[in-house]
N, C-alpha and C positions, 0 to 999 in steps of 0.2 A: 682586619686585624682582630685576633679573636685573645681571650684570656692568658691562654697557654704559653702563645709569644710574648705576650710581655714578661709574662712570668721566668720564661727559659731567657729572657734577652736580662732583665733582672740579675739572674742568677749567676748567669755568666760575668756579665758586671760584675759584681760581686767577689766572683773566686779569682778574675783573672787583679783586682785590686790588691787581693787579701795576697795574691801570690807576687806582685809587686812590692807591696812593704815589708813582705816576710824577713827576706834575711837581713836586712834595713834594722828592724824594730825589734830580732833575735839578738842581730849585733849588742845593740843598746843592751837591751836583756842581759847577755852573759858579761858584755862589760862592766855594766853597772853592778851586776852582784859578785863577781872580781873584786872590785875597787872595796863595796863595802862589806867583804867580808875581809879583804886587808886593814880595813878603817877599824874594824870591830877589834882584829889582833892587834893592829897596833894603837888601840884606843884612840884615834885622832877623829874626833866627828864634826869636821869640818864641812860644809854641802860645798862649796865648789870644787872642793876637790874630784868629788865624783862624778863632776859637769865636764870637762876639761875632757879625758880620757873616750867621755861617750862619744861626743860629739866628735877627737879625731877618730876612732874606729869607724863610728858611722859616715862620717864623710868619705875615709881611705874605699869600706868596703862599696859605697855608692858608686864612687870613681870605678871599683875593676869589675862591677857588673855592669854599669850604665850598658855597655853593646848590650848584652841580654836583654836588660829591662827593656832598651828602647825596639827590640827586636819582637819582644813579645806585645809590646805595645800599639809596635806596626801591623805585628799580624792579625793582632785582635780588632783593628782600628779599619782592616782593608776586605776582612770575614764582614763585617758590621757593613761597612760600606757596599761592597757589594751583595750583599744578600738583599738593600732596600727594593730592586728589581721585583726581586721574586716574592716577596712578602707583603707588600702592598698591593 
């Protein structure tokens, strides 16, 4: 096993991660800055209020990707797995 493979197995790690919590942690993103730019018009600066709202978006949008996630999860999981053959 030479530098480069870890490297590129790393990397991969890495993006196929970053591309799992993406729309997860966008959700959060745009919900949360919704909420407190409604908090800011309507002067209310209460913090749970803007706990509440992230967490159902992010839970609903979790629910109607989960196939995908788990789909990208499997294929990155079964590349991985079979390639230890050839690379060792």
């Amino acid at each position: 096993m030479d530098a480069s493979l870890i490297v590129d197995l790393g990397r991969e790690a890495i993006w196929i991660g970053l591309l799992l919590a993406a729309p997860v942690l966008l959700t959060g993103m745009i919900v949360g800055l919704a909420v407190g730019l409604l908090q800011a018009l309507t002067q209310v600066q209460e913090q749970t209020v803007a706990f509440v709202p992230k967490i159902v978006a992010m839970v609903l949008v979790m629910g109607l990707l989960l196939p995908w996630l788990l789909a990208r999860m499997l294929e990155y999981s079964e590349g991985l797995i079979s390639g230890i053959p050839g690379r060792f």
